[in-house]
ZAMARGU-4260 file (C-alpha; in steps of 0.2 Angstrom, whole numbers, plus 5000, padded with zeros to 4 digits):
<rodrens>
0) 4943/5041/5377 | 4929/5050/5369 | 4917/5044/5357 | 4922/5044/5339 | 4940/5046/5344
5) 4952/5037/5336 | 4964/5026/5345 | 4983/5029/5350 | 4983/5012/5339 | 4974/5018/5325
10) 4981/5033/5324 | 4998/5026/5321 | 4993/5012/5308 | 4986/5026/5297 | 5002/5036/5300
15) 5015/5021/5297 | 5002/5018/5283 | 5001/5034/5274 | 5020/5037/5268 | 5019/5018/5263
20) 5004/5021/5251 | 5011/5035/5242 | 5026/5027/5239 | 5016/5014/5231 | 5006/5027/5222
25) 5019/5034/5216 | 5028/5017/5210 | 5011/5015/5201 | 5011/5031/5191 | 5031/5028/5188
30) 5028/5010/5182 | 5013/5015/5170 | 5023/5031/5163 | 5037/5020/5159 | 5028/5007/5148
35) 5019/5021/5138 | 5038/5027/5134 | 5041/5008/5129 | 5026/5008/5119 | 5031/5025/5111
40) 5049/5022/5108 | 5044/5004/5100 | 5032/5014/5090 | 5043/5025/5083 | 5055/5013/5080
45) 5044/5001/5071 | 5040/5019/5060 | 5058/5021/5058 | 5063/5003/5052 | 5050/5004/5038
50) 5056/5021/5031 | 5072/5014/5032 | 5067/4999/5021 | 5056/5008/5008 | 5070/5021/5006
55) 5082/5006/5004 | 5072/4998/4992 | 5071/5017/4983 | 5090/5016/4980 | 5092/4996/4978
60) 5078/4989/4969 | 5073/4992/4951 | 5062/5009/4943 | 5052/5006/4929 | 5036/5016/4921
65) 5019/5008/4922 | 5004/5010/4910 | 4988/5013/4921 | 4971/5016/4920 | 4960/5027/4931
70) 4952/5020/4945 | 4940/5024/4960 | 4944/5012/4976 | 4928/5012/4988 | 4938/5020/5002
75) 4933/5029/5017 | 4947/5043/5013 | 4941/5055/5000 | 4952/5065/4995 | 4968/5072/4983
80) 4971/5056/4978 | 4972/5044/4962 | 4968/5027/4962 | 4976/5019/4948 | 4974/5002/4940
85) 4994/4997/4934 | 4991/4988/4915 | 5004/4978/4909 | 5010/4968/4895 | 5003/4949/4895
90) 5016/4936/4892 | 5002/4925/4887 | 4995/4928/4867 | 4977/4930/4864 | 4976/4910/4859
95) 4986/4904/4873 | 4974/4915/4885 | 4960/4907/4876 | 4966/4890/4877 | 4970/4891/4894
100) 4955/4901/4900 | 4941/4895/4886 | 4937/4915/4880 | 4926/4914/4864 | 4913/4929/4866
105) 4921/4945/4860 | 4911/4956/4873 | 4919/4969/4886 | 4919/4959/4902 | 4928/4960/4915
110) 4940/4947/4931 | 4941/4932/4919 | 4959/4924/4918 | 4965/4925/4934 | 4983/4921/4938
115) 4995/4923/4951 | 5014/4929/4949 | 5026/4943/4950 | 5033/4958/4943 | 5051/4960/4938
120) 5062/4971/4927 | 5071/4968/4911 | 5079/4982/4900 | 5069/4996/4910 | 5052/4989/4910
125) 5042/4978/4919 | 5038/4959/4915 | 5026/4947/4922 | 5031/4930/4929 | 5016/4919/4932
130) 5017/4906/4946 | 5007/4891/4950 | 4997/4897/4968 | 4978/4897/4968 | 4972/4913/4965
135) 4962/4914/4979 | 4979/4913/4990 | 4993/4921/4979 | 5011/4920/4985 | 5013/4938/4979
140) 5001/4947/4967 | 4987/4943/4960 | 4981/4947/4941 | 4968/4946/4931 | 4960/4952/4911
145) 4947/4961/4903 | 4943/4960/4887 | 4935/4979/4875 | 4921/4978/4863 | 4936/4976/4848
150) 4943/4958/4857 | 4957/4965/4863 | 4963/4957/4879 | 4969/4967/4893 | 4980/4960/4909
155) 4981/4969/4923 | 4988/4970/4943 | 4971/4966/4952 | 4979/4978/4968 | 4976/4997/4963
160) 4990/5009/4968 | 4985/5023/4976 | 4996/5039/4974 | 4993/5057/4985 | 4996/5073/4976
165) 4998/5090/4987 | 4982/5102/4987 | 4990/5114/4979 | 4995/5104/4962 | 4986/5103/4946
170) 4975/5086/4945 | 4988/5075/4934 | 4976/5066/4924 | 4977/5064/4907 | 4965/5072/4895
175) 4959/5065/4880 | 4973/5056/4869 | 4985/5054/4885 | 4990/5042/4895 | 4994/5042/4914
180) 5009/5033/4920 | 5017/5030/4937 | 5036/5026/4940 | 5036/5013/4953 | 5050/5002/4961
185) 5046/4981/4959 | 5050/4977/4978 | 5056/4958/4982 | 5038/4956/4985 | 5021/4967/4984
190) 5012/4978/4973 | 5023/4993/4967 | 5027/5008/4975 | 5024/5024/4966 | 5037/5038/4967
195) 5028/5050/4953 | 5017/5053/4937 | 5021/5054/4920 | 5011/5058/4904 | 5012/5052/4888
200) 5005/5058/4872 | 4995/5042/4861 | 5009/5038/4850 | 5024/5046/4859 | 5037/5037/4863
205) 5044/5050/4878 | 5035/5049/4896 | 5034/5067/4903 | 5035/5069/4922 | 5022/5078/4930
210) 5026/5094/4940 | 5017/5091/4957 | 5026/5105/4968
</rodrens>
Protein backbone atom coordinates (compact mmCIF):
# COMPACT_ATOMS: atom_id res chain seq x y z
CA UNK A 1 0.00 0.00 0.00
CA UNK A 2 1.42 3.18 -0.93
CA UNK A 3 2.47 5.91 1.28
CA UNK A 4 -0.31 8.26 2.57
CA UNK A 5 -3.00 5.89 1.36
CA UNK A 6 -5.64 5.08 3.45
CA UNK A 7 -6.52 1.77 4.54
CA UNK A 8 -9.46 -0.70 3.36
CA UNK A 9 -10.28 -0.08 7.18
CA UNK A 10 -10.23 3.44 7.32
CA UNK A 11 -11.82 3.92 4.39
CA UNK A 12 -14.91 2.17 5.44
CA UNK A 13 -15.13 3.86 9.11
CA UNK A 14 -15.21 7.14 7.44
CA UNK A 15 -17.88 5.77 5.14
CA UNK A 16 -20.06 4.10 7.79
CA UNK A 17 -19.18 7.39 9.53
CA UNK A 18 -20.15 9.95 7.35
CA UNK A 19 -24.16 9.29 6.72
CA UNK A 20 -24.06 8.82 10.71
CA UNK A 21 -22.74 12.34 11.22
CA UNK A 22 -25.21 14.04 9.12
CA UNK A 23 -27.84 12.50 10.54
CA UNK A 24 -26.84 13.88 13.65
CA UNK A 25 -26.12 17.29 12.19
CA UNK A 26 -29.14 17.44 10.98
CA UNK A 27 -31.01 16.28 14.31
CA UNK A 28 -28.92 19.20 15.78
CA UNK A 29 -30.17 21.88 13.33
CA UNK A 30 -33.92 20.16 13.72
CA UNK A 31 -33.74 20.22 17.56
CA UNK A 32 -32.35 23.96 17.90
CA UNK A 33 -35.03 25.14 15.11
CA UNK A 34 -37.64 23.62 17.08
CA UNK A 35 -36.96 25.31 20.60
CA UNK A 36 -36.72 28.87 18.75
CA UNK A 37 -40.45 27.94 17.61
CA UNK A 38 -41.17 27.05 21.29
CA UNK A 39 -39.61 30.11 22.42
CA UNK A 40 -41.54 32.11 19.73
CA UNK A 41 -44.86 30.71 20.10
CA UNK A 42 -44.43 31.14 24.08
CA UNK A 43 -43.53 34.62 23.21
CA UNK A 44 -46.38 35.36 21.30
CA UNK A 45 -48.64 33.81 23.59
CA UNK A 46 -47.47 35.55 26.62
CA UNK A 47 -48.22 38.94 24.18
CA UNK A 48 -51.48 37.62 23.56
CA UNK A 49 -52.52 36.72 27.21
CA UNK A 50 -51.68 40.40 28.24
CA UNK A 51 -53.70 42.03 25.49
CA UNK A 52 -56.36 39.87 26.37
CA UNK A 53 -56.34 41.00 29.99
CA UNK A 54 -55.87 44.72 29.40
CA UNK A 55 -58.71 44.62 27.01
CA UNK A 56 -60.74 42.61 29.61
CA UNK A 57 -60.07 45.06 32.06
CA UNK A 58 -61.12 47.85 29.20
CA UNK A 59 -64.72 46.34 29.19
CA UNK A 60 -64.98 45.17 33.01
CA UNK A 61 -63.27 47.45 35.21
CA UNK A 62 -64.33 51.05 36.04
CA UNK A 63 -63.47 54.52 33.67
CA UNK A 64 -63.01 57.60 35.39
CA UNK A 65 -61.32 61.17 34.46
CA UNK A 66 -58.20 62.15 36.14
CA UNK A 67 -56.76 65.67 37.08
CA UNK A 68 -52.96 65.64 36.01
CA UNK A 69 -50.07 67.79 35.76
CA UNK A 70 -47.46 67.86 33.23
CA UNK A 71 -44.44 66.07 33.83
CA UNK A 72 -41.01 65.16 32.16
CA UNK A 73 -39.96 61.34 33.16
CA UNK A 74 -36.03 61.07 32.71
CA UNK A 75 -36.41 58.38 30.19
CA UNK A 76 -34.08 57.14 27.37
CA UNK A 77 -37.17 57.37 24.85
CA UNK A 78 -37.68 60.80 23.58
CA UNK A 79 -40.37 61.21 21.80
CA UNK A 80 -44.47 62.04 21.02
CA UNK A 81 -45.14 61.37 24.38
CA UNK A 82 -46.66 62.95 27.60
CA UNK A 83 -45.61 62.14 30.96
CA UNK A 84 -48.39 63.09 33.23
CA UNK A 85 -48.51 63.40 37.01
CA UNK A 86 -52.39 62.01 37.86
CA UNK A 87 -53.61 64.51 41.06
CA UNK A 88 -56.38 63.55 43.11
CA UNK A 89 -58.54 64.39 45.72
CA UNK A 90 -56.98 63.83 49.50
CA UNK A 91 -59.19 62.08 51.86
CA UNK A 92 -57.18 63.43 54.49
CA UNK A 93 -58.10 67.59 55.48
CA UNK A 94 -55.18 70.10 55.63
CA UNK A 95 -55.20 69.50 59.66
CA UNK A 96 -55.36 65.94 59.64
CA UNK A 97 -52.33 66.05 57.05
CA UNK A 98 -50.68 68.33 59.41
CA UNK A 99 -51.34 66.32 62.44
CA UNK A 100 -50.43 63.25 61.04
CA UNK A 101 -47.30 64.57 59.06
CA UNK A 102 -46.24 67.76 61.42
CA UNK A 103 -46.37 70.41 58.20
CA UNK A 104 -46.23 74.03 59.63
CA UNK A 105 -44.05 76.00 57.04
CA UNK A 106 -46.34 77.29 54.37
CA UNK A 107 -43.55 76.99 51.57
CA UNK A 108 -43.76 75.12 48.04
CA UNK A 109 -41.94 71.92 48.80
CA UNK A 110 -42.23 68.92 47.52
CA UNK A 111 -42.42 64.33 48.53
CA UNK A 112 -43.55 65.05 52.10
CA UNK A 113 -46.53 62.82 53.37
CA UNK A 114 -46.06 59.84 51.89
CA UNK A 115 -48.59 57.07 52.04
CA UNK A 116 -49.45 54.06 50.56
CA UNK A 117 -53.14 52.81 49.18
CA UNK A 118 -55.29 52.52 46.23
CA UNK A 119 -57.52 53.84 43.71
CA UNK A 120 -61.22 53.01 43.38
CA UNK A 121 -64.25 54.49 41.80
CA UNK A 122 -67.50 55.82 43.42
CA UNK A 123 -70.17 57.88 41.40
CA UNK A 124 -67.79 58.24 38.18
CA UNK A 125 -64.72 59.42 39.95
CA UNK A 126 -61.74 58.18 41.44
CA UNK A 127 -61.25 57.92 45.44
CA UNK A 128 -58.10 57.16 47.44
CA UNK A 129 -58.08 54.42 50.01
CA UNK A 130 -54.96 54.51 52.11
CA UNK A 131 -53.45 51.37 53.56
CA UNK A 132 -51.07 50.79 56.31
CA UNK A 133 -47.75 49.28 54.20
CA UNK A 134 -44.38 51.06 54.50
CA UNK A 135 -44.06 53.40 51.92
CA UNK A 136 -40.88 52.28 50.96
CA UNK A 137 -42.71 48.80 49.97
CA UNK A 138 -46.40 49.56 48.90
CA UNK A 139 -48.77 46.76 48.40
CA UNK A 140 -50.09 48.78 45.52
CA UNK A 141 -49.34 52.45 44.76
CA UNK A 142 -47.53 54.80 46.38
CA UNK A 143 -48.49 58.61 47.07
CA UNK A 144 -47.26 61.60 48.16
CA UNK A 145 -47.99 65.86 48.67
CA UNK A 146 -46.77 68.93 47.84
CA UNK A 147 -47.60 71.94 49.26
CA UNK A 148 -47.83 75.86 46.50
CA UNK A 149 -46.65 79.14 47.84
CA UNK A 150 -50.61 80.00 48.97
CA UNK A 151 -50.59 76.61 51.67
CA UNK A 152 -52.63 74.65 49.72
CA UNK A 153 -51.74 70.93 49.88
CA UNK A 154 -51.70 68.77 46.97
CA UNK A 155 -51.85 64.71 46.83
CA UNK A 156 -50.64 62.96 44.25
CA UNK A 157 -49.94 59.33 42.46
CA UNK A 158 -46.09 59.15 42.87
CA UNK A 159 -45.98 56.75 39.44
CA UNK A 160 -46.39 59.27 36.31
CA UNK A 161 -48.53 57.67 33.48
CA UNK A 162 -47.09 58.06 30.31
CA UNK A 163 -49.45 58.37 27.19
CA UNK A 164 -48.29 58.19 23.32
CA UNK A 165 -49.82 60.38 20.85
CA UNK A 166 -49.42 59.68 16.93
CA UNK A 167 -46.98 62.22 14.88
CA UNK A 168 -49.42 63.45 13.13
CA UNK A 169 -51.74 64.83 16.04
CA UNK A 170 -51.90 68.27 17.62
CA UNK A 171 -49.57 68.33 21.02
CA UNK A 172 -52.83 67.93 23.42
CA UNK A 173 -51.57 70.25 26.24
CA UNK A 174 -53.41 72.70 27.77
CA UNK A 175 -52.64 76.32 27.26
CA UNK A 176 -53.05 78.81 29.82
CA UNK A 177 -56.46 78.41 31.83
CA UNK A 178 -56.90 74.57 30.94
CA UNK A 179 -56.50 71.57 32.36
CA UNK A 180 -55.27 68.31 30.99
CA UNK A 181 -57.08 65.16 31.97
CA UNK A 182 -56.68 61.45 31.00
CA UNK A 183 -59.49 58.89 31.28
CA UNK A 184 -57.93 55.82 32.75
CA UNK A 185 -59.42 52.46 33.96
CA UNK A 186 -58.60 51.57 38.02
CA UNK A 187 -57.35 48.01 37.44
CA UNK A 188 -57.62 45.36 40.63
CA UNK A 189 -54.11 46.59 41.15
CA UNK A 190 -51.48 49.29 39.44
CA UNK A 191 -51.15 52.63 38.31
CA UNK A 192 -54.06 53.57 35.87
CA UNK A 193 -54.14 53.00 32.38
CA UNK A 194 -54.93 55.74 30.07
CA UNK A 195 -57.29 55.37 27.10
CA UNK A 196 -57.39 59.17 26.01
CA UNK A 197 -57.15 63.09 26.86
CA UNK A 198 -59.55 65.45 27.65
CA UNK A 199 -59.46 69.37 28.26
CA UNK A 200 -61.08 71.39 30.63
CA UNK A 201 -61.62 74.94 30.66
CA UNK A 202 -60.81 76.60 34.58
CA UNK A 203 -64.16 76.65 35.82
CA UNK A 204 -66.07 74.22 33.39
CA UNK A 205 -67.78 71.78 34.49
CA UNK A 206 -67.67 69.52 30.83
CA UNK A 207 -64.30 67.51 30.13
CA UNK A 208 -63.74 67.83 26.30
CA UNK A 209 -61.98 64.80 24.50
CA UNK A 210 -59.11 65.41 22.46
CA UNK A 211 -59.14 64.60 18.70
CA UNK A 212 -55.85 62.64 18.30
CA UNK A 213 -56.48 61.01 14.76
Amino acid sequence: MATGEASPQTRGAHQAWAPSGRRRVKKLSMNALSKAIVVALIQVLIVCSLGAKLLYDRRTRPQVWFKTARYDPNLPIRGRYLGLQVELNDPRSAEEVEKKFGVTDRYAWMGFGQECGSIVAREGKPVVVFDNSPTWDCDNLQLSRWRTTDGVTHLRLEEPLLFFIPETAKDPRGRTGEEVWVLATIPRKGPPRPITLGIKNAGAVEIQRVDLD
